[in-house]
N, C-alpha and C positions, 0 to 999 in steps of 0.2 A: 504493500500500500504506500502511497506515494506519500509520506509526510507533511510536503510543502502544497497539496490538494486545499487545504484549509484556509489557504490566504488568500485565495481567489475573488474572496466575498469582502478581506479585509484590507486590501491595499489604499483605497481610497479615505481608510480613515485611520493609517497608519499614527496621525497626530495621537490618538487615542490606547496604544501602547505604550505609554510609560508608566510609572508608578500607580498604584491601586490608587482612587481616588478620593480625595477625604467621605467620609459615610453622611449622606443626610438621611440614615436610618431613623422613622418615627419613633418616639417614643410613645408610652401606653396615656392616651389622657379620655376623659367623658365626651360622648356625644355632642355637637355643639347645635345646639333644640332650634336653630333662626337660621343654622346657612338653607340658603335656598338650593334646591336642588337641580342641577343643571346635568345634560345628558353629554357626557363624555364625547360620545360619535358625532356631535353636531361640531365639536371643533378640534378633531384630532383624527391621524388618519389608522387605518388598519394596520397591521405588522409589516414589515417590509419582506414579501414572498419573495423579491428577485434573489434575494441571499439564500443559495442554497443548504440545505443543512449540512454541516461540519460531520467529514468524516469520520470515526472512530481509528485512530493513530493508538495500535500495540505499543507496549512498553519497547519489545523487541526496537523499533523502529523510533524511540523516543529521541537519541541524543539530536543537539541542537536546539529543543523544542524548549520556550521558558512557560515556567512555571511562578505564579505569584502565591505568599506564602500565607494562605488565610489565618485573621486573626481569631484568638482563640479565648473564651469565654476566661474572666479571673478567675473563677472557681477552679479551672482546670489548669491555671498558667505553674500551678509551685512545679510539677514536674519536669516544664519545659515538653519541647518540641517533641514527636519522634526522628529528629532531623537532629545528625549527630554531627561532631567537630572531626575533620579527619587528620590522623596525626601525620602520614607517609603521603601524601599528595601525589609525589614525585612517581608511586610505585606502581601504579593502577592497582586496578582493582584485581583482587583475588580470594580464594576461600578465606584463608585465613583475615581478610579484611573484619570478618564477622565480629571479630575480638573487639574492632572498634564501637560497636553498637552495644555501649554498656550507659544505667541509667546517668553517672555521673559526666557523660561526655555528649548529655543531651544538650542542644543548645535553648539558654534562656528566654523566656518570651519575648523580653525587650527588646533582644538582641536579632532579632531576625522578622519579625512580624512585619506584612506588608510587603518584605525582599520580593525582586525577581530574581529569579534562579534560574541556570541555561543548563540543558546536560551535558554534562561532557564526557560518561562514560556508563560503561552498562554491562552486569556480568549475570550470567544465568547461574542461577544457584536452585537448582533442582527444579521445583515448580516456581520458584519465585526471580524477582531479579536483585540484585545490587546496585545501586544508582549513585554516581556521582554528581554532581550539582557546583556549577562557579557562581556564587555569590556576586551579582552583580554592583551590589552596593559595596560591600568592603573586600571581596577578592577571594575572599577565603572558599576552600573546598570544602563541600558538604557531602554528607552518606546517609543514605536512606535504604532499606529494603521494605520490598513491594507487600502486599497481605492481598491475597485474589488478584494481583496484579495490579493493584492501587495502591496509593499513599496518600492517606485520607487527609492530610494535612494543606493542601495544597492544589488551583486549581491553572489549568492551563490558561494563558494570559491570550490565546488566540480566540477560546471560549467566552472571555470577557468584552472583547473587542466585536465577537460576531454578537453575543446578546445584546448591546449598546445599538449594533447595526439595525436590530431588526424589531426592537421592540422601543425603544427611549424614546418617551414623548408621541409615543404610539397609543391603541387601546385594546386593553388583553379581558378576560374574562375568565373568573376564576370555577373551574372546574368543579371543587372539592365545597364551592358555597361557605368558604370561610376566607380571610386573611390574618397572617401574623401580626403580632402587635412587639414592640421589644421597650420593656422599661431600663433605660441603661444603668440605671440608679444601684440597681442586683442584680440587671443582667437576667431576668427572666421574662420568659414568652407568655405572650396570651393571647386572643383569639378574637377579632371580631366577625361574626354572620354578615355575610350578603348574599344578596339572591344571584344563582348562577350567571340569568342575565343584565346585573347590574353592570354598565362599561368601566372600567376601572383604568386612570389614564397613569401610565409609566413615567414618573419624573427624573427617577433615575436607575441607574443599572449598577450595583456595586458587588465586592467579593463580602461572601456570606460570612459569619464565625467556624469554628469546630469547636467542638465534633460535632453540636447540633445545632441547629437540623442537618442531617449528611448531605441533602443542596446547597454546592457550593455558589452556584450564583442568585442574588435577591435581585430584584425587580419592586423599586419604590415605587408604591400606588395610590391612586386618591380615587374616593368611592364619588357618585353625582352629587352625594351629602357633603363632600370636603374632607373626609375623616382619612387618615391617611391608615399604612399598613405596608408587611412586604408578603410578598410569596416567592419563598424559597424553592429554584428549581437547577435543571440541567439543563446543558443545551448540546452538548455531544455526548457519546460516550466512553470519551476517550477518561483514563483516570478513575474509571468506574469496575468496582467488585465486579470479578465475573459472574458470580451468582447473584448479581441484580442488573444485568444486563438484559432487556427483553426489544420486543418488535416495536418495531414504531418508532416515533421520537421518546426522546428523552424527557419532554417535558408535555408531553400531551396528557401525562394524569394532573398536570397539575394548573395546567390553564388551555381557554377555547379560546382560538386565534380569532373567530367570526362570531358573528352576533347571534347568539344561538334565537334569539326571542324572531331572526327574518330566516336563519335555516330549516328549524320548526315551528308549523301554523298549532301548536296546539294551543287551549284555552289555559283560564286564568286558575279553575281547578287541576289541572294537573301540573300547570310548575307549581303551584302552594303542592301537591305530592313529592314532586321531584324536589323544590326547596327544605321542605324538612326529611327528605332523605331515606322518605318510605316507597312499596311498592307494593301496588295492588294488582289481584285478578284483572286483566284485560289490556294491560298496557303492554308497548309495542317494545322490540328490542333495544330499541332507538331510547325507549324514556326511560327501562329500566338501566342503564350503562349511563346516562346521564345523572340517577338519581344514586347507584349504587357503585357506579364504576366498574372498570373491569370483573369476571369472576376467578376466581382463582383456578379453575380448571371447566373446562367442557366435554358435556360426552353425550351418544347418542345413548337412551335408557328406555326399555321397552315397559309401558305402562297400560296396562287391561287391552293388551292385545296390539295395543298402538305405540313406535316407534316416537320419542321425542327429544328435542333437543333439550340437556338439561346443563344449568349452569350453575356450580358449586360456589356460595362464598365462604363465611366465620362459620353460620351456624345455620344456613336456610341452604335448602335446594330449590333452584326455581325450576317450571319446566314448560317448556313453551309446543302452540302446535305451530300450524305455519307463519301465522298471524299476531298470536297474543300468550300472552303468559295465560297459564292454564291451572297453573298447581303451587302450592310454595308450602314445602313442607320443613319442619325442623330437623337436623341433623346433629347428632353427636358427635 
């Protein structure tokens, strides 16, 4: 896979690769009862589709590639980085490298947070990799190894640059009928409801915390109310556990790129169903995946004689005939 596939989308906003940019992340405050509500899509425009989606770049095939060093919640800063100090530079990497990745040679939060990082070297070590890293800011050599082929700490700075492209100052829609909230005060999340088709206009595109949420890029949002929020998502694959790797894009559980309320004519009783996140007898595959999301598995299941599509989530099987949900029974 061709590495350099990914800048295709981002050459013309080249200005936009340098350092991570200071955060206008919301903080948590009350509803404000008098802003008037204004409809997003009346002055802002859709995502930008010309940008095609960012290939998924193997560790294999990483050097060269920078990486920005996401910052990391204080509760979790005493132990520092997984991103370690390397003592032999000079020697490349090798097994015995591994001696280097002990906790006291992890690097400080202070001292690295917000870094870009270029790779400059890469050793296969069984299933996993070794990763060398030039600190761009002070020079120094860094070492990391991979967990499912990722290193959760850190997210590609080509990923930052295409999300800026395609959504900033754009209007997304949130999937999941919810947005983050962050009080920086303690550094914890909270959660405000919106209706899936509220427009929600992107003010800004910044690099997330660690380790949570595991979305390393936010997307600063203002609801038609004024109320701000983020939603933490992906936008490649690249840098992502192999066992959370699936089809599709990367961020399509977590926002609707089009105005769902002109994609479907349904009425104003079934989004109040799909908004509070239930599913009834009769609805179409379309409302249930809007309301429920994805299922965790599907299979064909033979039921009084008749073959049906059934789809597994936590704790319900639903089962559909050609047309509509038919069945929803509890599961163990």
């Amino acid at each position: 896979m061709n590495k350099y596939l990914a800048f295709n989308c981002i050459l013309i906003i080249s200005v936009l690769l340098c350092c991570a940019p200071k955060s206008t992340i919301p903080v948590t405050h009350p509803a404000q009862s008098k802003v008037e509500e204004v409809c997003a899509t009346d002055t802002a425009l859709a995502p930008d589709f010309s940008c095609a989606p960012l290939a998924a770049v193997p560790v294999k095939d990483w050097k060269g590639l920078n990486f920005i060093v996401l910052q990391k919640q204080p509760i979790f800063c005493q132990p520092g980085y997984e991103l370690y100090g390397f003592s032999n530079p000079e020697l490349g990497l090798t097994p015995e490298d591994l001696s280097e990745l002990k906790p006291e040679n992890r690097i400080p939060c202070d001292q690295i947070k917000g870094h870009l990082l270029t790779v400059t070297g890469l050793y296969e070590d069984g299933e996993e990799w070794l990763v060398s890293f030039s600190d761009k800011e002070t020079g120094k050599v860094i070492t990391a190894r991979t967990h499912k082929h990722s290193i959760k700490e850190i997210v590609p700075e080509a990923d930052l640059a295409w999300a800026k492209k395609r959504w900033l100052n754009r209007v997304v829609f949130s999937r999941k009928g919810t947005i983050s909230t962050l009080n920086k005060e303690n550094s914890s999340f909270g959660s405000l409801k919106v209706r899936i088709q509220d427009s929600l206009l992107v003010e800004d595109v910044v690099p997330g915390f660690t380790p949570l949420p595991v979305n390393p890029i936010w997307l600063v949002v203002k609801t038609p109310q004024g109320q701000q929020g983020i939603i933490p998502l992906r936008c490649s694959w690249t840098n992502t556990m192999s066992d959370m790797i699936m089809e599709g894009d990367p961020w399509e559980s977590d926002i609707i790129e089009k105005d769902p309320s002109k994609i479907y004519t349904w009425d104003e009783a079934t989004w109040e169903i799909i908004n509070n996140h239930r599913v009834v007898l009769e609805m179409t595959k379309e409302q249930v995946l809007m309301s429920w999301g994805k299922p965790v598995k599907r299979e064909d299941v033979d039921m009084d004689g008749e073959k049906m599509e059934c789809w597994y989530y936590a704790a319900q099987m639903l089962c559909f005939d050609i047309h509509q949900l038919v069945s929803i029974k509890d599961i163990q």
